[in-house]
N, C-alpha and C positions, 0 to 999 in steps of 0.2 A: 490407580483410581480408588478414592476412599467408599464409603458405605455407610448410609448415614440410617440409626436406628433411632425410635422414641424407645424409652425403658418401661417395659410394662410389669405387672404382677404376677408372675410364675407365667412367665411368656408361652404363647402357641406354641405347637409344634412347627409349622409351618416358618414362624418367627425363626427358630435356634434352625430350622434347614439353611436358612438361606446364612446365620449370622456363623457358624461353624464352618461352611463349604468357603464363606468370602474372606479374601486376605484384608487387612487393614478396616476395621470397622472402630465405626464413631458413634456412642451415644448421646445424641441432642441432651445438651443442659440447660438452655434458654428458651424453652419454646414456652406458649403459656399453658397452661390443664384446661383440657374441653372435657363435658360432661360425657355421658357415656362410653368411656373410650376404654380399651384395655389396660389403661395407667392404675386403674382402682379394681379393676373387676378378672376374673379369670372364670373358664368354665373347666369344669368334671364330669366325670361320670358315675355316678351312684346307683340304687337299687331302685329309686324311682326316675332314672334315663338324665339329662342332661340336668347339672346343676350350676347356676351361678353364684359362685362365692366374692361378695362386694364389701372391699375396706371403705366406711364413711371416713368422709373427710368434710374439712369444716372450709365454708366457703362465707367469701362475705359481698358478694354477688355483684363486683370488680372483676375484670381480668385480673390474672393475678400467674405469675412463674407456676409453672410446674413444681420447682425447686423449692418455691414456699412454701407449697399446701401442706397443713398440715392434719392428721390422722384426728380424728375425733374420738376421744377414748373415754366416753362418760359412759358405756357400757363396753363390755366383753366379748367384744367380735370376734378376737384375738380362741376363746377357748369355741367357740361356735364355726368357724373354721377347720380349728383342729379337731373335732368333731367331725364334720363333715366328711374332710379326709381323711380321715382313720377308718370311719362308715364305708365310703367308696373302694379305699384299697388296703382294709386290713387284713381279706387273703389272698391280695397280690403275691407273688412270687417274694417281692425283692422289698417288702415293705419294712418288714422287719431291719432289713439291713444297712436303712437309711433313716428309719423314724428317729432316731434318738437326734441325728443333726438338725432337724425339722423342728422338731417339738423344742429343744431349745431354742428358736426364733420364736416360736409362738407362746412361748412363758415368759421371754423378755415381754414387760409392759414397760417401755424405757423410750423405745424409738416415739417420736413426736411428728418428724417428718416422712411422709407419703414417697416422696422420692429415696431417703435413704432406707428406709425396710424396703421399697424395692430392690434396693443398688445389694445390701445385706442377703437379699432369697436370692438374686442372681449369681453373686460370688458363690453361694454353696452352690445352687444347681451348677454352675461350672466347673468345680470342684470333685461332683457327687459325677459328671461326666467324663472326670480328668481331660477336661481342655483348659491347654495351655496355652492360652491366648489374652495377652494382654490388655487388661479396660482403657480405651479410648474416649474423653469428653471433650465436648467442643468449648471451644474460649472463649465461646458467643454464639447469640443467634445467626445461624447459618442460612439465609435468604437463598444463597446464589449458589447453586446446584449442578452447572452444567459439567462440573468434571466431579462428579460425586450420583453414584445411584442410592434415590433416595427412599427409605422402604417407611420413612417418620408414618406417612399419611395411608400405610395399604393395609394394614389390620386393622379391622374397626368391626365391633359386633353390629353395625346397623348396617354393612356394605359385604353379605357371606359371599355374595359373589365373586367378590375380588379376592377373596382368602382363596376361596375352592380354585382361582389363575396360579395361586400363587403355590400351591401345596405340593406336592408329591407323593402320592399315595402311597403310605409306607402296611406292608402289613408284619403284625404282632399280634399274641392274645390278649383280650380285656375281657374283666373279669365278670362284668355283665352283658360279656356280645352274644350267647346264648339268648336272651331276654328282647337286647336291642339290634342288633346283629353290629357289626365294628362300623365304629364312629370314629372320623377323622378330624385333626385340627383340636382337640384338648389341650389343655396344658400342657406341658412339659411334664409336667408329674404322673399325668397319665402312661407318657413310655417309660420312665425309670423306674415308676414302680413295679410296672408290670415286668420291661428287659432287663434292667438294673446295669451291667458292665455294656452289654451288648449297645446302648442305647447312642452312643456315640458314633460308632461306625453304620449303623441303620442309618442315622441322622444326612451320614453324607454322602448316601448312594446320591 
């Protein structure tokens, strides 16, 4: 039975539990872009508690592919981001020893489309995890589901509840749990900076 994900931007934690533990997974390439959704936005943790970091994208208020949208780059999100994350986890453990793959994605101003600088952060965080698992895209809109568990529709920042069904409480140190005490479901970047090697096999308790 396959596994069908939508591709988001520096994916939950919760996201990479389920997509590292399941054999044979597919990332939707035809679905269309809805607003609010993980596809553009990720959240962190920094020194004033939860932050969401949001790639603009340019719409032209059609439905429209995911596959199309593209990045809006008439300002510098791109250094305002890396910012952000440098701010959050520059005395993470393990920051040092992945910033340099990072900040070269965020000094490329080249990418255009929203879909492929996600497809781009995910190959390294897979990478930066040493999972060796193969990228699967669908050859179409996939309607018909019944021999496929489908996870496209269960992350969604306006539905926490369904995330909190879906997560499994992993514990590690963060850098500001002192302050806010451990927060679950961050990005992906939240465990690697903080575990660095280790963040793979936490993943699939």
């Amino acid at each position: 039975m396959s596994n069908l994900f939508t591709l988001h931007y520096l994916p939950c934690i919760a996201w990479f539990q389920h997509y590292v533990r399941l054999p044979d997974c597919t990332l939707e390439k035809f679905d269309h872009y809805n607003k609010q959704t993980y596809r553009n936005r990720c959240k962190i943790l920094g020194a004033n508690g939860e932050l969401d970091l949001i790639i603009p994208v340019k719409k032209n208020g059609a439905k429209q592919l995911y596959a199309s949208i593209a990045i809006e780059n008439d300002f510098d999100w791109r250094s305002q981001h890396w910012q952000s994350i440098q701010s959050a986890y520059g005395k993470s453990a393990y920051f040092e020893f992945y910033a340099d793959y990072f900040i070269r994605i965020y000094k490329d101003n080249t990418f255009e489309s929203l879909y492929e600088f996600n497809l781009t952060v995910l190959k390294l965080i897979l990478k930066c995890l040493k999972l060796e698992q193969p990228l699967q895209f669908s050859s179409a809109y996939i309607s018909e589901t019944t021999e496929m568990i489908d996870f496209r529709f269960n992350f969604n920042p306006k539905n926490k509840s369904r995330e909190n069904e879906l997560i499994t409480p992993i514990q590690y140190w963060q850098v500001f749990e002192e302050k806010f005490g451990r927060i679950q479901n961050l990005s992906i970047l939240d465990l690697l900076f903080n575990l660095g090697p280790d963040s793979l096999s936490l993943l699939k308790k």
